[in-house]
Residue, then its C-alpha position, 0 to 999 in steps of 0.5 A: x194787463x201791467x207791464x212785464x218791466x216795471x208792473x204798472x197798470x197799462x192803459x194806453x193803446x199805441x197801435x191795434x192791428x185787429x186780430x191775425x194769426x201767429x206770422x210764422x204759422x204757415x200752412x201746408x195744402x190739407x191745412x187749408x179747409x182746417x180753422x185757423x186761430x187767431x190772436x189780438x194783435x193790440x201794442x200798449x205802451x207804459x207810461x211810467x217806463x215807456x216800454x212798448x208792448x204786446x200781451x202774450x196772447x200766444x205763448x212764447x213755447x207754442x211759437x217757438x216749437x219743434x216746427x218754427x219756420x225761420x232759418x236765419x242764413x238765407x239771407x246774404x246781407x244778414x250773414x255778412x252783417x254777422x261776419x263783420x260783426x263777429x270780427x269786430x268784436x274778436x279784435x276789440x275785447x281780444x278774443x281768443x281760443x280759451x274764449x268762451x261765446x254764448x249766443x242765446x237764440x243761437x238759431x241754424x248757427x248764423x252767426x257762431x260760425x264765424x267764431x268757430x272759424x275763429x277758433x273760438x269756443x262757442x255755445x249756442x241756446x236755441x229754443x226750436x229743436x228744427x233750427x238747433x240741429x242745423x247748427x249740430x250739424x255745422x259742428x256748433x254746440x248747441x243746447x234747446x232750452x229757454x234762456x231764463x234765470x233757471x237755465x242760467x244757474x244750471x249752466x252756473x253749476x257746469x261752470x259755464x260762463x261766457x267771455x261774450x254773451x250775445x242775443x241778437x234780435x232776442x229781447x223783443x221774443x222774450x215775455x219774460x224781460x226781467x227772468x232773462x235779464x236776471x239769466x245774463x247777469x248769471x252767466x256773464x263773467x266779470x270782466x265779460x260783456x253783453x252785446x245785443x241787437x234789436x230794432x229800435x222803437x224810435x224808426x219804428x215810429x218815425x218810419x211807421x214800420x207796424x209790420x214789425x209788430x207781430x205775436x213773436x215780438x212782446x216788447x218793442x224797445x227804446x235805448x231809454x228803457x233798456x237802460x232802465x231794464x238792465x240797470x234794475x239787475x245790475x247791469x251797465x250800458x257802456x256803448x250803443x251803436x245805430x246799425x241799418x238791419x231790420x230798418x234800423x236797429x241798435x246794438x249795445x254792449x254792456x257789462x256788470x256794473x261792478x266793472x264800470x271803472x274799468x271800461x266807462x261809458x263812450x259819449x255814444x251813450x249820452x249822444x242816443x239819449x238825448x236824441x230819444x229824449x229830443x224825439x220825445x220817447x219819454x212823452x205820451x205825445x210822441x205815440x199818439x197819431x200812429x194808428x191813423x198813419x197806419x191806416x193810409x198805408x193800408x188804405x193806400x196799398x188796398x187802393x194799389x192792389x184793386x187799381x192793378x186787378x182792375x187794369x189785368x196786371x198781375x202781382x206776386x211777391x217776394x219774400x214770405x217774411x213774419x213782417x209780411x204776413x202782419x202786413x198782409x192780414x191787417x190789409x185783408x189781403x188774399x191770394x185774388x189781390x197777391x196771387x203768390x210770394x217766392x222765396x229762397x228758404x225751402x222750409x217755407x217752399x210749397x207752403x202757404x202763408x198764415x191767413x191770407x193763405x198766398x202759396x209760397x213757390x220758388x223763385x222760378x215762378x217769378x220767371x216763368x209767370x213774369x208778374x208785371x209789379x213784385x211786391x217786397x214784403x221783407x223792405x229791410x233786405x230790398x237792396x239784396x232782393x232787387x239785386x237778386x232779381x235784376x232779372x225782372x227788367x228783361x220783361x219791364x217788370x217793377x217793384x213795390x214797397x209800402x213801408x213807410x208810404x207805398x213806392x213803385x221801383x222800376x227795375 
């Protein structure tokens, strides 16, 4: 395998979770006596860019088809991440109704909506056709295509071209880095500007997060290597911010080169460099150890499990999150350890999860059943669900994470 940055020959491991099934795969009931294909799930990192990456095992329109499962507005927090935001950078670059926001991966319209209130023209790119007719239906314009440099100019010749181009957790979805990078530059105005979002190598490894790792996601990104991506097609970070979603992610802004007087770098830039650079982000060093610190997670949340079937406690979960599902089939957890998972997404509803094969049901089973331990798979929100559930203390119920070292959280 080379790199899909910079084409060198790739050679060292990072992290080998053995093989699973695609996260976002989930099954209904006659699905269940059917086979089910699975895929390596093995990271590479560069050691000439330090690109972290994944092969594309699955192809990325196979994953995001017709069928894809993730709807991005059922989570309160994340839509209230995406208003703030919106807000934000409505008053910093003095956004207004001859504006034009594109967002590529634009998802159910999550976060163009809050533009659209605005009075701000909006165009969303959103692969998957199920979660681009929810955005139609909201009144958002939205286009299923795959963003790449072809797309780019054919928007181009319809004189489309954006004030504020977003891609909010996109580049890691992208096996093609250099195609859309090459897309943005297109479509970007002159004076216009680039903000994105994606969860940042650096908590990755210090936080041990592996089960962010899944077929979706075919890079995992430092801000050093970013820098070196969009610097390659002509682009310029000009401002960097370290932001709490996904377990800590970042989210830059940046510009065509070209403009760089006009609006010169924040310290910020400098500030997270040298951070990566103190870290050791660009030494092989930095990324040796973490297999082994995956395994005692596994080790430890198998030991947790067998400990409580053992004792007759019952545990469910909560949240049918592609994270979970990476965690779950590493683990070889089945539905005789986990007996189900609830969740608020109806599109996942009376499904089962991928591998593992735990029934997805709604949260009222957590009320009629009363589990004594609820793991949360998706940790990134755990404020928000044990918020939502606060409910579980009326039978002395208790919560369970296992990222980044398994923890019991009484209710």
């Amino acid at each position: 395998m080379k790199c899909r940055f910079c084409g060198n020959e790739l050679k060292h491991i990072f992290l080998d979770l053995n093989n699973s099934p695609p996260s976002n795969s989930f099954l209904n009931k006659e699905d269940l006596n059917k086979a089910e294909v699975y895929y390596p799930l093995k990271l590479f990192v560069c050691e000439n860019c330090f690109l972290v990456q994944l092969d594309e095992y699955k192809k990325a329109d196979e994953i995001f088809n017709s069928e894809y499962i993730y709807f991005s507005s059922f989570s309160t927090s994340w839509l209230r991440h995406c208003e703030i935001y919106a807000g934000k950078v409505v008053d910093r670059f003095k956004m207004n109704n001859k504006s034009l926001v594109i967002e590529i991966a634009s998802n159910d319209g999550y976060l163009l909506q809050f533009f659209k209130e605005k009075g701000i023209n909006v165009l969303g790119i959103e692969p998957t056709k199920n979660t681009a007719e929810v955005a139609l239906q909201k009144g958002i314009n939205t286009e299923v295509r795959f963003f790449g440099e072809a797309f780019a100019k054919e928007l181009l010749s319809r004189n489309k071209k954006a004030d504020l181009l977003i891609g909010n957790n996109v580049l890691a979805h992208v096996p093609d880095i250099n195609d859309f990078v090459k897309g943005l530059k297109i479509i970007l105005k002159d004076d216009g500007v680039i903000t994105m979002e994606f969860p940042h190598l650096l908590k990755l490894v210090e936080e041990c997060q592996f089960d962010t790792v899944y077929h979706e996601h075919f890079s995992y990104l430092s801000f050093t290597t970013l820098i070196m991506i969009f610097n390659e097609h002509g682009l310029d970070l000009f401002d960097v911010e370290e932001i709490p979603t996904h377990g800590g992610s970042l989210r830059i802004y940046a510009q065509h080169r070209e403009f760089q007087s006009a609006r010169p770098a924040a310290k910020s830039v400098d500030r997270l460099l040298k951070t990566e650079k103190d870290a050791g982000i660009t030494d092989l060093k930095f990324y040796g150890g973490f297999q082994e610190r995956v395994n005692k997670i596994k080790l430890s949340l198998l030991e947790f499990l067998i400990n409580q079937k053992l004792k007759g406690a019952r545990v469910a979960a909560y949240g049918a999150a592609a994270k979970g599902n990476t965690l779950l089939n590493f683990c070889g957890i089945k539905n005789d350890l986990i007996e189900f998972v609830t969740d608020a997404s109806p599109y996942k509803q009376n499904k089962f999860l991928p591998g593992s094969h735990i029934p997805v049901l709604t949260e009222e089973e957590l009320k009629k059943q009363k589990p004594e331990y609820i793991f949360i798979l998706p940790w990134n929100i755990k404020e928000e669900i044990l918020n939502q559930l606060s409910y579980v203390k009326d039978w002395n119920g208790k919560f369970v994470t296992a990222i980044p070292e398994l923890k019991i959280i009484k209710s």
